[in-house]
C-alpha positions as CSV (number, residue, x, y, z in Angstrom):
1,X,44.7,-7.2,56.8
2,X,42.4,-6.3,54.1
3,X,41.6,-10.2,52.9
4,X,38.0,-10.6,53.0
5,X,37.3,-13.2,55.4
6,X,35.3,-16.0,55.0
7,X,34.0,-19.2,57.2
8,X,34.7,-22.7,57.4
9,X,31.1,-23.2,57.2
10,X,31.5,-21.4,53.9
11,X,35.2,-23.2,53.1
12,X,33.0,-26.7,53.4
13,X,30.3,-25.7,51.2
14,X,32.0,-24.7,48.8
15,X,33.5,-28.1,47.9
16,X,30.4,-29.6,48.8
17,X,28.9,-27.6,45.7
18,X,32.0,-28.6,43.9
19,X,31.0,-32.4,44.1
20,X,27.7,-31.5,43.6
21,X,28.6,-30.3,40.4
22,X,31.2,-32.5,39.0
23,X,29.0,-36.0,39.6
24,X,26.5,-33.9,37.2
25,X,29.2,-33.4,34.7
26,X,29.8,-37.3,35.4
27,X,26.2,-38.3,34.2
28,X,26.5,-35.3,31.5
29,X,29.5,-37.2,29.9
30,X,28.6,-40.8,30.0
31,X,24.9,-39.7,28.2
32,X,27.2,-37.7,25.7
33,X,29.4,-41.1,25.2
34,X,26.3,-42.7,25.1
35,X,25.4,-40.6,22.3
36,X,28.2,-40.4,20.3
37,X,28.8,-43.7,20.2
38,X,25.6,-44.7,19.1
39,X,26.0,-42.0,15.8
40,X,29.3,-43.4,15.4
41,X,27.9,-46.7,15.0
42,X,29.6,-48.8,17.6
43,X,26.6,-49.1,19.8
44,X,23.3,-49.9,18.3
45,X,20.3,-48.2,19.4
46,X,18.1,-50.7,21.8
47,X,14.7,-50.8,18.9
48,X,17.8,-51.5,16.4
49,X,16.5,-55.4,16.3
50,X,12.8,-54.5,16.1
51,X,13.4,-51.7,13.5
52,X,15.6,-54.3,11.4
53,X,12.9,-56.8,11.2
54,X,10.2,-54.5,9.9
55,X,12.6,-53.1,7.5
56,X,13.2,-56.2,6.0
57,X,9.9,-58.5,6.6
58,X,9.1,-58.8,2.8
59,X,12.4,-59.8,1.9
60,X,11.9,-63.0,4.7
61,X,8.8,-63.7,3.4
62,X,9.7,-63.4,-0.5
63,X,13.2,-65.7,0.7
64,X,14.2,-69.3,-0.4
65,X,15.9,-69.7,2.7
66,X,16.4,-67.7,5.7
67,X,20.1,-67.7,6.7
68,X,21.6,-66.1,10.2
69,X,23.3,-63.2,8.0
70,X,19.9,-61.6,7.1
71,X,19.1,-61.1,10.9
72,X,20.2,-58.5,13.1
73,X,22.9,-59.2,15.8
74,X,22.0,-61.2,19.0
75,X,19.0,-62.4,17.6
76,X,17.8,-66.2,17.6
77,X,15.6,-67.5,15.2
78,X,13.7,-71.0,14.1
79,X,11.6,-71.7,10.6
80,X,8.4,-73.9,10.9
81,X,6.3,-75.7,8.5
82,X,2.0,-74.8,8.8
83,X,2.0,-78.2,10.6
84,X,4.7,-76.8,13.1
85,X,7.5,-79.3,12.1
86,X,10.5,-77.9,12.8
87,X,12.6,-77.0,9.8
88,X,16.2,-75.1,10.6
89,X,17.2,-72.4,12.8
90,X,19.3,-72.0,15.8
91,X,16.7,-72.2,18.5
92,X,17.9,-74.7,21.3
93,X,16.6,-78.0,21.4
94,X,14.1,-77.4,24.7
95,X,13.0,-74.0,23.2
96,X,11.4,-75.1,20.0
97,X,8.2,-76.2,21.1
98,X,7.5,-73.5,23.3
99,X,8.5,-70.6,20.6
100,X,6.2,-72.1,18.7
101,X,3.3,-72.9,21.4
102,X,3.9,-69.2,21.6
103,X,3.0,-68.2,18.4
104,X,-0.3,-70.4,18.4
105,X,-1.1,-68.6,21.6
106,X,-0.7,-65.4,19.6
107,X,2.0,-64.3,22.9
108,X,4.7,-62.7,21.5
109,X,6.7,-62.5,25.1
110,X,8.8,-64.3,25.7
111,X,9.4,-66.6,28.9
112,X,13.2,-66.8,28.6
113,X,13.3,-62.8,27.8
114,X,13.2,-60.6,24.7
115,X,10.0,-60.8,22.3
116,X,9.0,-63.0,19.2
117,X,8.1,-61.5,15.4
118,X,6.3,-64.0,13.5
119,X,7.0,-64.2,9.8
120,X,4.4,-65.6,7.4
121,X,6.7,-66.8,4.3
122,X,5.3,-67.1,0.6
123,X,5.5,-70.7,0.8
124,X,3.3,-71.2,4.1
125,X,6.5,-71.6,6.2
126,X,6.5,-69.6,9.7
127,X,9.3,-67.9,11.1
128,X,9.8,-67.0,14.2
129,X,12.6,-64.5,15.6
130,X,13.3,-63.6,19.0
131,X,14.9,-60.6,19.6
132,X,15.2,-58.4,23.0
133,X,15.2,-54.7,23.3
134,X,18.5,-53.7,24.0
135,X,21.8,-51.7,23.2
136,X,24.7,-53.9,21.9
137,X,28.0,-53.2,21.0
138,X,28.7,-54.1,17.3
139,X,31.3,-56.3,16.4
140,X,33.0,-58.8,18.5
141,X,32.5,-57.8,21.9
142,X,31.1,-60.7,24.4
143,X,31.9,-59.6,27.3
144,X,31.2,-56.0,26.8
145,X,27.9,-57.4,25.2
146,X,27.3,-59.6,28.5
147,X,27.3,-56.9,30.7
148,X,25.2,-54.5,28.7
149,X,25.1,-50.7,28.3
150,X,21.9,-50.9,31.4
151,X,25.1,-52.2,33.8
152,X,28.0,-50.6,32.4
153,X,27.1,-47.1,33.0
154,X,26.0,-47.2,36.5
155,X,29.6,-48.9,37.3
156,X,31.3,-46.3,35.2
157,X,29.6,-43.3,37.1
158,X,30.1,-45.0,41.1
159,X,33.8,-45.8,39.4
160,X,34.4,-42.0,38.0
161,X,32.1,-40.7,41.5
162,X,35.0,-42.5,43.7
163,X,37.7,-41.0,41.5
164,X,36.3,-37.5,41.6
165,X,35.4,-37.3,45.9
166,X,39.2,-38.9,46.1
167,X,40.7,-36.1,44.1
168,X,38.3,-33.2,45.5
169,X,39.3,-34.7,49.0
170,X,42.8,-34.2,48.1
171,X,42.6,-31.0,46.4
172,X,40.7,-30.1,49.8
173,X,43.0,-31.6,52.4
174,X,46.0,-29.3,50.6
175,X,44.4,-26.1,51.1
176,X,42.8,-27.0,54.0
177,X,46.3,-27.8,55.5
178,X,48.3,-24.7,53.8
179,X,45.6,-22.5,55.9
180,X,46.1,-24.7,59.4
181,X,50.1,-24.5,58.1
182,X,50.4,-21.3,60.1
183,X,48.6,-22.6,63.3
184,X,51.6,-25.5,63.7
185,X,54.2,-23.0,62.7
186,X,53.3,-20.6,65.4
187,X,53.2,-23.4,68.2
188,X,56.4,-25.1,67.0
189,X,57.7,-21.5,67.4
190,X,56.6,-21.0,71.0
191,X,57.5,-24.5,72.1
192,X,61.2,-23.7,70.7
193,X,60.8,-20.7,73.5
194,X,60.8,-18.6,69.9
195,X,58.8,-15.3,70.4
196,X,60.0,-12.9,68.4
197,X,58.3,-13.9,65.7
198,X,55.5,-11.9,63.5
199,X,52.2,-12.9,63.3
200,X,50.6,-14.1,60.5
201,X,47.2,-14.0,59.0
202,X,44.6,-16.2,57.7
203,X,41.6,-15.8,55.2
204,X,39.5,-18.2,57.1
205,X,37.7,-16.3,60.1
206,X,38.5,-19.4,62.4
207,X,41.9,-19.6,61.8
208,X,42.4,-16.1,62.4
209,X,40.6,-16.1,65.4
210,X,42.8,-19.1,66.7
211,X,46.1,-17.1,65.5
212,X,44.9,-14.4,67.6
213,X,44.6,-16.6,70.9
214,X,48.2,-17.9,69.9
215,X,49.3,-14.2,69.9
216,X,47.8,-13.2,73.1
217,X,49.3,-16.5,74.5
218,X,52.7,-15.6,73.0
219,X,52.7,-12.2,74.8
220,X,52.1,-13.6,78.1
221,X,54.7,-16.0,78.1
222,X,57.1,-13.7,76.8
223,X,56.3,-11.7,79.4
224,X,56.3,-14.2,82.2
225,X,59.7,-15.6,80.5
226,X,61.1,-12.2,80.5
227,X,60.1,-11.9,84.3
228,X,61.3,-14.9,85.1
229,X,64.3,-14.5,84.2
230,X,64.8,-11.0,85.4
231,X,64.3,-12.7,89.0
232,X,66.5,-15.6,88.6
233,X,69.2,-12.7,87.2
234,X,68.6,-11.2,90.5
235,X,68.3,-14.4,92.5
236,X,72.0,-15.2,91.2
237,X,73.1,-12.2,91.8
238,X,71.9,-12.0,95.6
239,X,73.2,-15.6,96.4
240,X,76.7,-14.5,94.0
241,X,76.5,-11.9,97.1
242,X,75.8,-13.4,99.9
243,X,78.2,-16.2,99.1
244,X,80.9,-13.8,99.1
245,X,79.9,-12.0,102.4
246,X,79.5,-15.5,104.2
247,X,83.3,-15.8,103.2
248,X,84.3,-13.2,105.1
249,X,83.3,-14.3,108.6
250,X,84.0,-18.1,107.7
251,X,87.5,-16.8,107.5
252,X,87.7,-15.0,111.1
253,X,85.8,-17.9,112.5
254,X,88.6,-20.4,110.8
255,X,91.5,-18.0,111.7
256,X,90.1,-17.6,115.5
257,X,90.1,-21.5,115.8
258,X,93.5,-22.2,114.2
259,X,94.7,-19.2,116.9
260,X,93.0,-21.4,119.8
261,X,94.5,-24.9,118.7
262,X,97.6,-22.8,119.0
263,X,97.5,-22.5,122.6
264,X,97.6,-26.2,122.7
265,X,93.6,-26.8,124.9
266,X,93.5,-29.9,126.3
267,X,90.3,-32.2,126.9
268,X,87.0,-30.7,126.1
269,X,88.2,-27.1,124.7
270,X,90.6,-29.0,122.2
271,X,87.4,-31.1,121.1
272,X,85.1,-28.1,120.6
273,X,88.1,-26.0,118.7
274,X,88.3,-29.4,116.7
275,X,84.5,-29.1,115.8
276,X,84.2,-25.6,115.1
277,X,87.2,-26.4,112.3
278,X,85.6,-28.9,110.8
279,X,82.6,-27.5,110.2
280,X,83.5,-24.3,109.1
281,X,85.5,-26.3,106.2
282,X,81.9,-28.1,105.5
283,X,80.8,-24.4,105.3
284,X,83.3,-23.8,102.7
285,X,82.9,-26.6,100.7
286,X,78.9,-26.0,100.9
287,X,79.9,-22.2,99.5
288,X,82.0,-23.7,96.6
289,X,79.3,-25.9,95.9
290,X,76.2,-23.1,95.9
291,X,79.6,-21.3,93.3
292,X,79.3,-24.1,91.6
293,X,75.5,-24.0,91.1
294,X,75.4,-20.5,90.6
295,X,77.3,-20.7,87.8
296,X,76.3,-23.9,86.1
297,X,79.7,-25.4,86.9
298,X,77.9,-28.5,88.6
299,X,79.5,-31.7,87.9
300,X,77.7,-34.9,88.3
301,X,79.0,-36.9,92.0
302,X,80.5,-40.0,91.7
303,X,79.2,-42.8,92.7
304,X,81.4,-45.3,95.7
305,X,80.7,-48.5,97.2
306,X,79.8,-47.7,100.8
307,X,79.5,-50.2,104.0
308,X,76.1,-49.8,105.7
309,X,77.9,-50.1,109.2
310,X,80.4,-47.5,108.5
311,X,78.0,-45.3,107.0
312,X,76.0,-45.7,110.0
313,X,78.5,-44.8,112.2
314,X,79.2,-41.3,110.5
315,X,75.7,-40.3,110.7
316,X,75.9,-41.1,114.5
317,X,79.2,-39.0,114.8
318,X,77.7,-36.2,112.8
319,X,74.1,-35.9,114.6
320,X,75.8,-36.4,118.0
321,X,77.9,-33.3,116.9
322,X,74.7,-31.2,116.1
323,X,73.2,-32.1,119.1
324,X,75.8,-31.2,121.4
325,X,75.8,-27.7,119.7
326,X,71.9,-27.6,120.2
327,X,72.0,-28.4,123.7
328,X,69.8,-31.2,123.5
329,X,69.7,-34.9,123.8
330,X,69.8,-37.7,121.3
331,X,68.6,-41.7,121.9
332,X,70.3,-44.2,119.3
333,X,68.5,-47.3,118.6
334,X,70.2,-49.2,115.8
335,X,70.3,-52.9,114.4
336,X,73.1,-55.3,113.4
337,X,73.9,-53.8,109.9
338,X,76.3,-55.4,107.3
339,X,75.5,-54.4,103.5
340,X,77.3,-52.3,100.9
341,X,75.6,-49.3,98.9
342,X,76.6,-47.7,96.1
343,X,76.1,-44.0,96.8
344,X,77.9,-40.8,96.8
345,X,79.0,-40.5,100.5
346,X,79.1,-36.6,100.8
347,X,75.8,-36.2,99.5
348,X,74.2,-39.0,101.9
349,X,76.2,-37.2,104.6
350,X,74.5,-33.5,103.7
351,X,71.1,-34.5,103.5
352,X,71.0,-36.5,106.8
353,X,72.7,-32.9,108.2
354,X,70.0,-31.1,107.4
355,X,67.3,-33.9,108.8
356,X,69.2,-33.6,111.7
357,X,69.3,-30.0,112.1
358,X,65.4,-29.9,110.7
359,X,64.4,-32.4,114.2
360,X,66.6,-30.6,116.5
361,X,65.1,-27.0,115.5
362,X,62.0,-28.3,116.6
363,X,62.3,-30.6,119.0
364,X,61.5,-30.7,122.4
365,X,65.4,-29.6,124.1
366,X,64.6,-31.6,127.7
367,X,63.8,-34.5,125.1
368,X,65.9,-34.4,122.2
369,X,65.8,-36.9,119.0
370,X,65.5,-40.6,118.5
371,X,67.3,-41.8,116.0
372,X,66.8,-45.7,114.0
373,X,68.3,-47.8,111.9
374,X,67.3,-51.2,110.2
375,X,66.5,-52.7,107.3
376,X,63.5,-53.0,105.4
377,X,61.9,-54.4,102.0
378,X,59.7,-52.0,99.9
379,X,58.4,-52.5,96.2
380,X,60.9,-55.9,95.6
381,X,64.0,-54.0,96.8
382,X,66.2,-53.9,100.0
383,X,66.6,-50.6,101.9
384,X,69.4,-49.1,104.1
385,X,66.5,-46.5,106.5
386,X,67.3,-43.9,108.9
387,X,64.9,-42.7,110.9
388,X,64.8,-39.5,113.0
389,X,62.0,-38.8,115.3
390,X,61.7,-35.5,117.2
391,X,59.5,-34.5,120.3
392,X,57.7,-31.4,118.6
393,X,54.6,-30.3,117.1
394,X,54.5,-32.7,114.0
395,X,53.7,-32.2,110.5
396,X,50.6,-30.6,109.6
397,X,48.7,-32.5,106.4
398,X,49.9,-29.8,104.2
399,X,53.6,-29.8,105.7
400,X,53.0,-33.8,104.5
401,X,52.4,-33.2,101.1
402,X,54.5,-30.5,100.4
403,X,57.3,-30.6,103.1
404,X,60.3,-31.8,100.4
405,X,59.4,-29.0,98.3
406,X,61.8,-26.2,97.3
407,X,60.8,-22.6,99.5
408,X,57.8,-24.6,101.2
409,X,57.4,-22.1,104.5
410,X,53.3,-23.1,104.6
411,X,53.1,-25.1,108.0
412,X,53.4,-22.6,110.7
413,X,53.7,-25.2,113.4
414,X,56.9,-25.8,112.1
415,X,58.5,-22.9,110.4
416,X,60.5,-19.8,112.2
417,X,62.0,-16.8,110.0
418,X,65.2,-18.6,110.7
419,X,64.9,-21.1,108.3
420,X,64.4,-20.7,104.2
421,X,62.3,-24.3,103.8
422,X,65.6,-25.8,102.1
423,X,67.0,-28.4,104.4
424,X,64.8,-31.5,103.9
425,X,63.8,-29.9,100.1
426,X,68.1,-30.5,99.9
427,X,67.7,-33.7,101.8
428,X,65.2,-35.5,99.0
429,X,67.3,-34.4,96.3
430,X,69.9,-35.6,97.7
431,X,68.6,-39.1,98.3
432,X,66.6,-39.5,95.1
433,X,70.0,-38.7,92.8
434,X,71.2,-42.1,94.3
435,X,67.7,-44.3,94.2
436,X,66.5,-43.6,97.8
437,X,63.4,-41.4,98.9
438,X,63.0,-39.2,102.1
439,X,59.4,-40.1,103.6
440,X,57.7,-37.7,106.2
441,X,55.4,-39.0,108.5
442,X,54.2,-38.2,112.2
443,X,55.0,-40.8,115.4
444,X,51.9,-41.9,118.2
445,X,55.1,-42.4,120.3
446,X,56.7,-39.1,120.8
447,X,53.7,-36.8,119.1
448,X,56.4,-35.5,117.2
449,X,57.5,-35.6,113.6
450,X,59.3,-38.8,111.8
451,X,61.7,-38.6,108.8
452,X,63.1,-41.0,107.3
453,X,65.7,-41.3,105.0
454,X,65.8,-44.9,102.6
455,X,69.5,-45.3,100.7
456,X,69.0,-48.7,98.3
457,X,71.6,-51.5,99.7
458,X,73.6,-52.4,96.8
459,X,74.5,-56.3,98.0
């Protein structure tokens, strides 16, 4: 805690200076190469020629003949008689006349580069020497020689430049990234749910300021996890609860209607004991399934070719049934169906339940429900669809949007304290584990609501 902070503005500069500084030790070294080379004798000073040839001017003039050996390296040179006859020398054949057109002029530039010295020799003979005013290497170095010291050190220093803002970027990236280190191992921690962890500290005054965020952000989700899961403890607990105290009267209900069947009802009593059994054994099997749940023992349904007509034919039986028990009426309009789906029948079975028992809730009783079924081609695929349309107040455009959601109570034109906004959340779930989709709508027709329930045909 007691690191003295300091700022990325600061971090930056610094190795900002740091470049600064090594590309002047860069020009510091190559002029002390420069330098020691040159005392070392391996590069010759650029007035080396020039100081050569007045060194040694009386011994060309005093001479018998001048020979390449007594002139300095890289230097051409031509001997002339008064008359300007050309005598020896290594001048090129198209030069000669213009070195020495030169020295009649007195110009001592010249065209092609370099300078002349004129030599007045003992026995009226001129020589003339051309010689430029630049560092060589000594020894046999063309290339190097070619290129001269003028080009080689600015390539040396943008060479060594690139080599030095390469490493400093480097050396800069690594500590750069050990400080943001702590940042991605204090996410990676809290996206692995991981929040027990201690927090860690920074000596850049950004960082630290984003690890502090991270902490406060940490905190809260612990805290939201921690309530969260305190109320789906208690959620589990109350359903554990209720489960077992819907047992209970399941059982007397069962036991009552076994009794009756035992007094052997004829006609329409046999038919309504037969009812009440079988759907009190759907009750139990929808409390070992919300067991099941409650306890992460949820297995995933197998899937079973179904035929459309047959299927079709249950979901009559089973809304007929409902209705009868609401007291209301129900219209069946349905087409010739013959297809096979692949679908798990129970579940298909338990969602159109509870669209059934959604319409009739709200439905108008002297009216009852219409019920549809066809076929129908959406987004390149065929579709098994069940429609149910009730006489009631509709959806509202929020009911709409959010109607298959899990708890949704929000549209009071269609909600009671009776009902928990499960059925048609159960319904969609239902339909989308085996490819289908449940779509709400309202119909002109009866000013009611329209769901409808899409199964994909197999073949």
């Amino acid at each position: 805690m007691g690191v003295k902070k300091k700022s990325l503005n600061g971090f930056f500069l610094r190795y900002t200076l740091q470049i600064c500084v090594n590309t002047l030790l860069i020009l510091a070294c190559l002029v002390l190469s420069i330098l020691v080379l040159s005392s070392a004798g391996i590069i010759l000073p650029a007035n080396y020629a020039e100081v050569h040839l007045q060194k040694y001017e009386e011994d060309f003039e005093k001479a018998d003949h001048i020979t390449r050996e007594m002139l300095p390296e890289h230097c051409t040179y031509g001997v002339y008689n008064k008359e300007g006859r050309w005598l020896y020398g290594d001048f090129s054949e198209g030069t000669k006349q213009e070195v020495w057109a030169c020295y009649k002029a007195d110009r001592k530039y010249a065209e092609g580069g370099g300078y002349y010295r004129f030599i007045k020799r003992y026995n009226g003979e001129i020589c003339i020497v051309n010689y430029r005013l630049r560092a060589y290497f000594t020894g046999d170095h063309p290339i190097l020689n070619r290129l001269g010291i003028e080009s080689i050190l600015p390539i040396a220093f943008v060479g060594l430049f690139i080599l030095q803002i390469g490493v400093s970027a480097k050396v800069f990236s690594k500590r750069l990234r050990k400080r943001i280190k702590v940042l991605n191992e204090a996410t990676e921690k809290i996206s692995h749910h991981n929040l027990d962890f201690e927090r860690e500290h920074s000596d850049i005054k950004e960082i630290e300021e984003v690890m502090e965020s991270i902490d406060c952000l940490k905190s809260a989700l612990k805290k939201s996890l921690e309530e969260q899961w305190e109320t789906e403890i208690q959620r589990e607990e109350e359903l554990s609860a209720l489960t077992h105290d819907i047992k209970t009267p399941v059982t007397i209900i069962r036991g009552n209607a076994e009794l009756l069947i035992e007094e052997c009802f004829t006609g329409e009593q046999m038919e309504c004991t037969s009812a009440i059994l079988k759907n009190v054994g759907q009750i139990e099997g929808y409390l070992e399934s919300m067991r099941k749940v409650i306890h992460n023992e949820v297995q995933k349904e197998e899937l079973e070719i179904l035929k459309g007509e047959k299927l079709i034919e249950d979901f009559v039986k089973q809304a007929e049934e409902i209705v009868v028990a609401a007291d209301t009426k129900i219209h069946i309009n349905k087409a010739n169906v013959h297809c096979l789906l692949k679908g798990n029948k129970r579940g298909l079975l338990r969602a159109w339940e509870n669209i059934i028992g959604n319409a009739v809730s709200y439905t108008d009783k002297e009216q009852g429900i219409d019920l549809f079924f066809d076929i129908k081609e959406k987004d390149e695929k065929i579709f098994l669809v069940g429609s149910v349309r009730d006489y009631g107040p509709g959806f509202s455009k929020e009911a709409l949007h959010h109607g298959t959601e899990r708890f949704y109570m929000g549209d009071r034109s269609r909600h009671d304290h009776a009902h928990q906004g499960l059925g048609l959340y159960i319904a969609s779930q239902k339909i989308k584990e085996q490819g289908g989709q449940l779509i709400l709508k309202n119909t002109e027709k009866t000013g009611g609501a329209c769901v409808e329930l899409w199964v994909c045909i197999y073949s």
